[in-house]
C-alpha positions in Angstrom: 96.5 56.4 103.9 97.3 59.4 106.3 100.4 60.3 104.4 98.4 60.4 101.1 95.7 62.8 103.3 98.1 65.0 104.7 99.3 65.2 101.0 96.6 66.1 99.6 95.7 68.6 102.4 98.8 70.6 101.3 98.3 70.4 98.0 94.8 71.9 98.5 95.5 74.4 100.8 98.2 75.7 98.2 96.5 75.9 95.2 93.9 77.4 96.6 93.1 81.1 96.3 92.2 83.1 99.4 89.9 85.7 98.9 91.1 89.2 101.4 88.1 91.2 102.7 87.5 94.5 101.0 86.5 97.6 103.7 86.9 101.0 103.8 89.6 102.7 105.6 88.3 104.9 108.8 90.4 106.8 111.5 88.0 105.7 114.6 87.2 108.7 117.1 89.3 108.4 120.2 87.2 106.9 123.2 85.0 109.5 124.9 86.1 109.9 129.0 82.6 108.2 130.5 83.5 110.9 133.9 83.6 113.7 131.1 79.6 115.3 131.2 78.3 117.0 127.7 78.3 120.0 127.3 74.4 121.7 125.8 76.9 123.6 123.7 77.6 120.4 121.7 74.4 120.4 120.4 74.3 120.7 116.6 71.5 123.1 114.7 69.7 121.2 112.3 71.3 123.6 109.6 74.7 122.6 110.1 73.9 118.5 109.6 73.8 117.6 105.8 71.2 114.3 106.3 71.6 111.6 104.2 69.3 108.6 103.8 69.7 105.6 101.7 66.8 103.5 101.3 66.2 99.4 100.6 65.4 100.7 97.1 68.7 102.1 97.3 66.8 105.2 96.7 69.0 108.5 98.1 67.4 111.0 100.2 69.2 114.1 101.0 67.7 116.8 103.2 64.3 115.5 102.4 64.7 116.0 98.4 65.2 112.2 96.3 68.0 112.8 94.5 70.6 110.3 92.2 73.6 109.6 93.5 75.3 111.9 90.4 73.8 114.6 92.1 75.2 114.0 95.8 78.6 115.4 95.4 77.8 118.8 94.0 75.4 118.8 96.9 77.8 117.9 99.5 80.7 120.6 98.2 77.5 123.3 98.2 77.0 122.2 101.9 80.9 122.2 102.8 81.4 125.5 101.5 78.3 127.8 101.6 79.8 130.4 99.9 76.8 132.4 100.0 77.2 132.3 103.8 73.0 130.7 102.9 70.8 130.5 106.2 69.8 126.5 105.3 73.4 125.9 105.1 76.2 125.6 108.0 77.1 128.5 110.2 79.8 130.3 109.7 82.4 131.9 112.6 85.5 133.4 112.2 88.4 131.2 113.2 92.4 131.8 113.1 94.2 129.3 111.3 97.0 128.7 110.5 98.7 129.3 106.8 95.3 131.3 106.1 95.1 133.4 109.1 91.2 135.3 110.3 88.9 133.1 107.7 85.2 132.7 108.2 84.4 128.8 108.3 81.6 126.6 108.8 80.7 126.3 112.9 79.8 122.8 113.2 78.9 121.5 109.7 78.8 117.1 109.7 77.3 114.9 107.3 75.1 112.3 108.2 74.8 109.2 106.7 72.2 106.7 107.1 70.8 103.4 105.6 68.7 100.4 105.4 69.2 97.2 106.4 68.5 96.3 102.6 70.7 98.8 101.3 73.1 97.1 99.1 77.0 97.5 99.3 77.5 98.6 95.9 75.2 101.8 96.7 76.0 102.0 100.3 79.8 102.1 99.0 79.1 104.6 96.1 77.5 106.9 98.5 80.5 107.0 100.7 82.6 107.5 97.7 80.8 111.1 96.6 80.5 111.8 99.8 84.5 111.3 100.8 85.3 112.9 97.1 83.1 116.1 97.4 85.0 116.9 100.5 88.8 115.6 99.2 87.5 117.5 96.0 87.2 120.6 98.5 90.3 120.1 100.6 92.5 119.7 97.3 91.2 123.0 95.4 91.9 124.6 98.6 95.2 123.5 98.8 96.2 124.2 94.9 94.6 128.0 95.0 96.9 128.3 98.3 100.4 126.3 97.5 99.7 125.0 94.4 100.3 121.9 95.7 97.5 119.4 95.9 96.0 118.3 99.4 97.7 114.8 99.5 101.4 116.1 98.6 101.1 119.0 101.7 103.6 118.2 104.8 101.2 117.4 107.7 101.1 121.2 109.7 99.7 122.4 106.0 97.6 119.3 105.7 96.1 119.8 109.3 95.3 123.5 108.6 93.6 122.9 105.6 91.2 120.0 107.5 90.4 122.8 110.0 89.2 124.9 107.3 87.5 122.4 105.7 85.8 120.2 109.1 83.2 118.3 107.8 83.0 114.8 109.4 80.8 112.4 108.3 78.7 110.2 110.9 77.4 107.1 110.4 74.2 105.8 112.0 73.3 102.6 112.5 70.8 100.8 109.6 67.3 101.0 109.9 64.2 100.7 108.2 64.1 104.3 106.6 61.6 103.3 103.8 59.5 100.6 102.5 57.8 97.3 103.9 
């Protein structure tokens, strides 16, 4: 009887089908030195952060404004780039970098994403998506009007240079309620 058990154990556990876990791929900041005191000049003007709310409705709120999630990309590249040099947009200071020289980028521009606790994946996931394409989207027109080369086929000292032109990170905030009973 244990034989027939331990058969039908292996028999199970090979013709069964394992579902893998589905995430998103994220470089984690390094660990902050807890001796290391912060600076005032970290602080961010509410310009530079592009705020993002998503709601248990799965409603999107950027900057205030409800907006479809079509919309959020266009938004996003508008914020990333202020080519207008606009004063509701990012700051801009001139910065040497390499491959591209005296430029004038954005100071301190981040994107900052926040949601509900009854946000759904699918949304929560398809916000992340425009958000992580409008800057790509960025990075890689850069990189053809420069090389002519798109942004994922550059060596890594291009590749690096262009991210420092175009330094947008995007922070995450832990869920809340943002909306709703």
């Amino acid at each position: 009887l244990a034989d027939i058990a331990f058969l039908l154990l292996i028999f199970f556990l090979v013709t069964t089908t394992m579902e893998t876990d589905t995430g998103l791929m994220r470089k984690l900041p390094p660990l902050q030195d807890p001796t290391q005191q912060q600076d005032d000049d970290q602080q961010i003007h509410e310009r530079n952060i592009l705020v993002v709310k998503v709601n248990k409705d799965n409603m999107l709120l950027v900057e205030g404004e409800i907006i479809q999630i079509s919309e959020l990309r266009d938004i996003t590249k508008e914020f990333i780039l202020n080519p207008n040099n606009a004063e509701d947009l990012p700051e801009k200071e001139e910065k040497n970098i390499p491959f591209f020289g005296t430029v004038s980028v954005a100071k301190q521009a981040v994107i900052s994403l926040q949601n509900d606790f009854g946000t759904t994946y699918g949304v929560y996931i398809a916000v992340q998506n425009e958000l992580l394409a409008a800057r790509d989207e960025v990075r890689n027109n850069l990189a053809m009007q420069t090389w002519g080369i798109p942004y994922d086929d550059l060596d890594e000292a291009r590749m690096a240079a262009v991210d420092e032109y175009y330094n947008a990170p995007i922070s995450e905030a832990e869920p809340k309620k943002i909306g709703g009973e």
